[in-house]
LUMFIDREN-401604 format. One record per residue (C-alpha): residue number from 0; residue in one letter; x, y, z. Coordinates in steps of 0.25 Angstrom, whole numbers, always signed. Layout:
// LUMFIDREN-401604
R  num  residu     px     py     pz
R  NUM       a      X      Y      Z
...
//
This chain:
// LUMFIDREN-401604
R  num  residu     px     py     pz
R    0       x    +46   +103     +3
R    1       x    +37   +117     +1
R    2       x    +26   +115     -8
R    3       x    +33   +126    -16
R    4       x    +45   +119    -18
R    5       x    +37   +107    -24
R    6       x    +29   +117    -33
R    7       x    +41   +120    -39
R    8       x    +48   +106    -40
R    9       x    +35   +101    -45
R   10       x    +33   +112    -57
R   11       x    +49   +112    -61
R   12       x    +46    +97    -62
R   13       x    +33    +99    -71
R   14       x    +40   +110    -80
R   15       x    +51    +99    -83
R   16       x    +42    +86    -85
R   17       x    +32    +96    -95
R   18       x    +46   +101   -101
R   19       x    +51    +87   -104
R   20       x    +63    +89    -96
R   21       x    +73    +74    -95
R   22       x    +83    +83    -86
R   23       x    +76    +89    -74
R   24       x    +79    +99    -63
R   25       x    +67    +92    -56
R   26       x    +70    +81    -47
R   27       x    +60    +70    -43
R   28       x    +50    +74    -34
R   29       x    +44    +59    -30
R   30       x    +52    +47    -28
R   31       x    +47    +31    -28
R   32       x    +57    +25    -20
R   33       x    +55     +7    -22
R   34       x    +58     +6     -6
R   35       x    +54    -10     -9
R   36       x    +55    -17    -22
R   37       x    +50    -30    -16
R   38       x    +37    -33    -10
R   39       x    +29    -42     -1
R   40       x    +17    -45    -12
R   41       x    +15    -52    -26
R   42       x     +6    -43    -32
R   43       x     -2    -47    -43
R   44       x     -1    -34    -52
R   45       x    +13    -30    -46
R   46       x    +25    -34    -52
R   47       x    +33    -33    -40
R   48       x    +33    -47    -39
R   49       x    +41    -50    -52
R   50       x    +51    -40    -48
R   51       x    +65    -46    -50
R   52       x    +71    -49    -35
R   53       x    +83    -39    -38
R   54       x    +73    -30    -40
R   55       x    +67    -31    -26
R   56       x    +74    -24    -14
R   57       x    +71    -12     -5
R   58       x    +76     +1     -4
R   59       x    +86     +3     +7
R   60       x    +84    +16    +17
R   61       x    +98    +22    +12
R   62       x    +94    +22     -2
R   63       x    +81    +28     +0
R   64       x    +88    +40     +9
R   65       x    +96    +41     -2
R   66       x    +87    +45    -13
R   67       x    +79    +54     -2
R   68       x    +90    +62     +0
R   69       x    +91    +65    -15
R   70       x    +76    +67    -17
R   71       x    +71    +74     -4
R   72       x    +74    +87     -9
R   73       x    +63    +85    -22
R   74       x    +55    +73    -18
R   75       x    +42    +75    -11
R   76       x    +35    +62    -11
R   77       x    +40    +47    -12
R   78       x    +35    +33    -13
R   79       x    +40    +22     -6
R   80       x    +37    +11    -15
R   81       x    +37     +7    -30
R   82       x    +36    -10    -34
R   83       x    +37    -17    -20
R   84       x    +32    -17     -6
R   85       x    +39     -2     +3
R   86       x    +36    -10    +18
R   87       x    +45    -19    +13
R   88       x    +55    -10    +16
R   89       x    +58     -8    +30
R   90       x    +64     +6    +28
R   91       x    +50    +12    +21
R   92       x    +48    +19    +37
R   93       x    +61    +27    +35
R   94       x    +61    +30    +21
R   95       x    +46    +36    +24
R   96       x    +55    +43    +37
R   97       x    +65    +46    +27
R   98       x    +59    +53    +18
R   99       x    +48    +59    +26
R  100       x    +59    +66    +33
R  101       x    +63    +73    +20
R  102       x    +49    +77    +17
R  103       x    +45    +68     +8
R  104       x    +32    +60     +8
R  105       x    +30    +45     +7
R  106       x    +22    +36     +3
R  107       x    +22    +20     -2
R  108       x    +13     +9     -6
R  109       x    +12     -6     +0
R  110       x     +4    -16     -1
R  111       x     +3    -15    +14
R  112       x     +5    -31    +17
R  113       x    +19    -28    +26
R  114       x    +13    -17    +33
R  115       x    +16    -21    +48
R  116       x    +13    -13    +63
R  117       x    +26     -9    +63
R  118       x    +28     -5    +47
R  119       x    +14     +3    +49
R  120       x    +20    +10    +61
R  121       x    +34    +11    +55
R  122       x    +26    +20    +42
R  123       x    +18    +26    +50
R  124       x    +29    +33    +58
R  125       x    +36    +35    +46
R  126       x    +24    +42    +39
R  127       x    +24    +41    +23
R  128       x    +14    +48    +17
R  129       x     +6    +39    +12
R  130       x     +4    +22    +11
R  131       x     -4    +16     +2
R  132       x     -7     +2     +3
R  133       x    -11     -7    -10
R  134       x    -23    -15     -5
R  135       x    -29    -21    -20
R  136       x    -43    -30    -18
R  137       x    -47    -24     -5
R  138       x    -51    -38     -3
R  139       x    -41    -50     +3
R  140       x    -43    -61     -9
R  141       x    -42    -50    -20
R  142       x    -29    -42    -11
R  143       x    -23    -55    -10
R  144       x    -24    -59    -23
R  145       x    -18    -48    -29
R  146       x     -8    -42    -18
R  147       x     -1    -58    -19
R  148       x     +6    -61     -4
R  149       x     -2    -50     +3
R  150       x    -15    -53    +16
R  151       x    -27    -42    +13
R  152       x    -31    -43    +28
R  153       x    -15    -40    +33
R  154       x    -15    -27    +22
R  155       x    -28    -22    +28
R  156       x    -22    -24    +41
R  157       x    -11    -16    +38
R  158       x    -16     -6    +32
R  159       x    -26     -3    +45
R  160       x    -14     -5    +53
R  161       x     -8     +8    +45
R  162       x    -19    +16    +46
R  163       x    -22    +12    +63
R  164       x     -5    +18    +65
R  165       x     -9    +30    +57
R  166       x    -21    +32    +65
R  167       x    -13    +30    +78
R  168       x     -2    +39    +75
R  169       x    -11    +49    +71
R  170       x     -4    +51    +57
R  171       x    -12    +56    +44
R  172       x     +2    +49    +37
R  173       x     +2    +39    +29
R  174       x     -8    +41    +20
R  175       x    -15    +27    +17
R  176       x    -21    +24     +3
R  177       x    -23    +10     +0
R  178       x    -23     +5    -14
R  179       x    -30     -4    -22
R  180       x    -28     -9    -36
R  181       x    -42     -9    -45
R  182       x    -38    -22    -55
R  183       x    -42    -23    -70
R  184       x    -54    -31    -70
R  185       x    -58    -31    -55
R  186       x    -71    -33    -53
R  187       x    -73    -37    -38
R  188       x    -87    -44    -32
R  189       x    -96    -34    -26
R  190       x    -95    -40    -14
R  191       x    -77    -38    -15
R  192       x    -82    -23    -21
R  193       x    -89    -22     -6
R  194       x    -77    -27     +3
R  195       x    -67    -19     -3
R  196       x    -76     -7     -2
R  197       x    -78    -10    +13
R  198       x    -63    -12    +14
R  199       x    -60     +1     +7
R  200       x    -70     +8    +18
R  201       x    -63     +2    +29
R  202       x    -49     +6    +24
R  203       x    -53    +20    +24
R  204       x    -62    +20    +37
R  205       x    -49    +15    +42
R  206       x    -39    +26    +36
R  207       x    -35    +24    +24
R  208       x    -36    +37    +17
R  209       x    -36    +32     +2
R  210       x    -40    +20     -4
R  211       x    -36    +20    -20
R  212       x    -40    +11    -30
R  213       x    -30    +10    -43
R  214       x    -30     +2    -56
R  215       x    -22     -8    -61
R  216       x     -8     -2    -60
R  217       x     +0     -7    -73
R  218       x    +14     -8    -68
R  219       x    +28     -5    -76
R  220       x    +23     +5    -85
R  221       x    +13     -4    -93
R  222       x     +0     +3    -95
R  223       x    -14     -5    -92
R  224       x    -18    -13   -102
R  225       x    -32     -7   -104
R  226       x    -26     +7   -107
R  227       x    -32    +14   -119
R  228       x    -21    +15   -129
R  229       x    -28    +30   -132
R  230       x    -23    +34   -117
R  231       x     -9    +32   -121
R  232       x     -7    +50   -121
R  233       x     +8    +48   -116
R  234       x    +11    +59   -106
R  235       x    +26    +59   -102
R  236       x    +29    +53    -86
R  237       x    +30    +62    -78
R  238       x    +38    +52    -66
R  239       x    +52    +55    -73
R  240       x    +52    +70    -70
R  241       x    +47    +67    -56
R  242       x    +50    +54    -49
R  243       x    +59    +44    -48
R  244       x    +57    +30    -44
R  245       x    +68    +23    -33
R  246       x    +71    +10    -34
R  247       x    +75     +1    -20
R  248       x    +88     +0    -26
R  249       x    +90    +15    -30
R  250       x    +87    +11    -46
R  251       x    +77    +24    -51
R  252       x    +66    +23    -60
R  253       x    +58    +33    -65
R  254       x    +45    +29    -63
R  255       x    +37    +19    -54
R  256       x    +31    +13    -66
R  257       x    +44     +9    -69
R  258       x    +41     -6    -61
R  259       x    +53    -14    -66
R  260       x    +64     -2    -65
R  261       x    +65     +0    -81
R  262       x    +69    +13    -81
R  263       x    +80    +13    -70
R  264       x    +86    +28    -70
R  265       x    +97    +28    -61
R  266       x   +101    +22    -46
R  267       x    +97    +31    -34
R  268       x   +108    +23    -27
R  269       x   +120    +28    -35
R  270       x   +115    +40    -39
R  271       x   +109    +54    -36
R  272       x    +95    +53    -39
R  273       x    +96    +68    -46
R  274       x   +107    +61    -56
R  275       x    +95    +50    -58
R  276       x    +84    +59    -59
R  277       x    +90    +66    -72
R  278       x   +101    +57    -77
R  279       x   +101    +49    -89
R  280       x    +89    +38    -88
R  281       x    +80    +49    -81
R  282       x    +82    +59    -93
R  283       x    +82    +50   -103
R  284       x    +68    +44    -95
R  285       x    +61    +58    -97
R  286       x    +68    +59   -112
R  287       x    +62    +46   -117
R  288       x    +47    +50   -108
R  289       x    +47    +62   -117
R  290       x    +53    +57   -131
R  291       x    +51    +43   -131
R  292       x    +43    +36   -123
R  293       x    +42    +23   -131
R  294       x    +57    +19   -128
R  295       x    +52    +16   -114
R  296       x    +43     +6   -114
R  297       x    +40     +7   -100
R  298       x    +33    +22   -102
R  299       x    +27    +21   -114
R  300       x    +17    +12   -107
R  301       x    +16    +18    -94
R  302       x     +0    +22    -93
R  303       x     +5    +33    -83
R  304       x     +8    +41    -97
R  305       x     -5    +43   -101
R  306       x     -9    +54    -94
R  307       x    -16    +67    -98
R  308       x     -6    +80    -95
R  309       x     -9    +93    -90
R  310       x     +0   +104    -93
R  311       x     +9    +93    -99
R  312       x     +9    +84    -85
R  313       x     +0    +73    -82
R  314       x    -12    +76    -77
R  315       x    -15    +63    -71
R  316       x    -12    +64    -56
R  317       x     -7    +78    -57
R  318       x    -14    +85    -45
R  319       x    -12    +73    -36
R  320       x     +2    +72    -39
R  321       x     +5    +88    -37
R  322       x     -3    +87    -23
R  323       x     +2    +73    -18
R  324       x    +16    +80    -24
R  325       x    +13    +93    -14
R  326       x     +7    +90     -2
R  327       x     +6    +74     -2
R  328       x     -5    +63     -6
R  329       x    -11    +61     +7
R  330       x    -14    +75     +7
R  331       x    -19    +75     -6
R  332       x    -27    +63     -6
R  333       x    -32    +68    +11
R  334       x    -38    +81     +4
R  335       x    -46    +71     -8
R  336       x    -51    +65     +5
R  337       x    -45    +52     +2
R  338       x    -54    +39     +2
R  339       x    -54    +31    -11
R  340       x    -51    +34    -25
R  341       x    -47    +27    -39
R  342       x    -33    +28    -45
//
């Protein structure tokens, strides 16, 4: 897709979100596709592990065909994952091949503990754009205790062992970021403070080309505890007049805050994803955003609606998401230089 082309998409899809539009010429131009609803780990903080076990399953290769077809032609960039565990699927390589193949980029997170020789080479040849691995603690007894079922020492291993095939296939593809999650109240001995820092250096020395801390993600749409009620300025969601969310079983939701599938808007396996995207529950979606946002007590709480606005669109994340939109985060995040930041 030119960069023209997505000039235009982007714009016609500003002029309608800043218009208030609930039926759109637009069409979604990022997709999250829930390739695995299951996962290897309990967790502390996720609550994958209280998913119901009809609400676990993995996404099958023809489904996931199916939706690309529909969506090549708008889509630009996808993520492979949403509430479980993507290497738990066996298909992940050819979906990364599949859609590669239609120019579209790829990326997905894991917690990196099933990450195997032949699963690294297997992604490796397939090529996503980027992998980003959650390593919380940077220390075995504080990993283990929050990342339930998981060995520190084997995610590090695999990890390295990710970054040695990149090396020798002589691939700047994936992108590697590894992630950790900065607790409420964490307050670490400075003697933990000085591992985790040498691990950190390590990591880097070794090729990971971004290392991110994050708060405390609040999951399901429920806004932190400690935020100021003052900061609640409600700017309306933007994800409705861009995205969609793709359940393993085809069921759509609109927004990957949407956890527990609350706001189910339709069933990519029975239907046309352009009927979805601007049928009933979608336009009714973007009608209540707009009118009434206390009938859905999901939004109304989401923190991500307390945003500043430029030019009537969220400033927050702006200029990274119009780069990473038009020429891809590992070439934004290359031309920062990488290395660590906060989130």
């Amino acid at each position: 897709m030119n960069l023209a082309l997505k000039a235009w998409r982007m714009a016609r899809i500003a002029r309608e979100y800043r218009a208030g539009r609930v039926r759109l010429d637009s069409r979604p131009i990022r997709l999250w596709f829930d390739t695995c609803s299951a996962c290897n780990l309990r967790c502390v903080m996720c609550p994958n592990k209280d998913l119901p076990p009809a609400e676990k399953g993995m996404m099958s290769l023809d489904l996931f065909r199916r939706v690309i077809d529909q969506a090549h032609p708008h889509v630009s960039d996808i993520y492979l994952h949403h509430r479980g565990e993507p290497l738990l699927n066996r298909h992940l390589p050819d979906m990364i091949r599949y859609a590669r193949a239609r120019g579209i980029r790829c990326r997905f997170h894991t917690n990196g503990a099933l990450l195997t020789e032949d699963r690294a080479r297997d992604l490796i040849a397939a090529s996503p754009e980027l992998v980003s691995f959650s390593i919380d603690g940077f220390e075995k007894d504080t990993y283990e205790r929050i990342r339930v079922g998981a060995d520190f020492d084997q995610t590090i291993v695999n990890v390295r062992r990710l970054l040695r095939l990149r090396r020798e296939a002589r691939q700047s593809l994936p992108y590697v970021v590894v992630e950790r999650i900065r607790f409420r109240g964490e307050t670490p001995a400075p003697e933990a403070r000085e591992r985790a820092e040498r691990l950190r250096r390590d990591l880097l020395r070794d090729g990971v080309n971004e290392i991110v801390e994050k708060e405390e993600y609040v999951w399901a749409g429920d806004a932190p505890p400690d935020a100021p009620a003052a900061a609640r300025t409600f700017t309306q969601c933007t994800f409705p007049w861009y995205a969609m969310v793709i359940g393993w079983n085809g069921v759509v939701t609109p927004c990957p805050q949407d956890f527990w599938g609350r706001l189910p808007m339709g069933d990519a396996s029975r239907q046309p994803l352009a009927d979805i995207w601007n049928g009933p529950a979608y336009q009714d979606l973007r009608r209540r955003l707009l009118h009434d946002l206390d009938s859905l007590p999901l939004c109304r709480r989401c923190d991500r609606l307390c945003r500043k606005t430029v030019t009537g669109l969220p400033a927050q994340y702006l200029v990274p998401f119009l780069v990473d939109h038009f020429v891809g985060y590992n070439k934004l995040r290359t031309w920062l230089g990488g290395g660590e930041r906060n989130s």
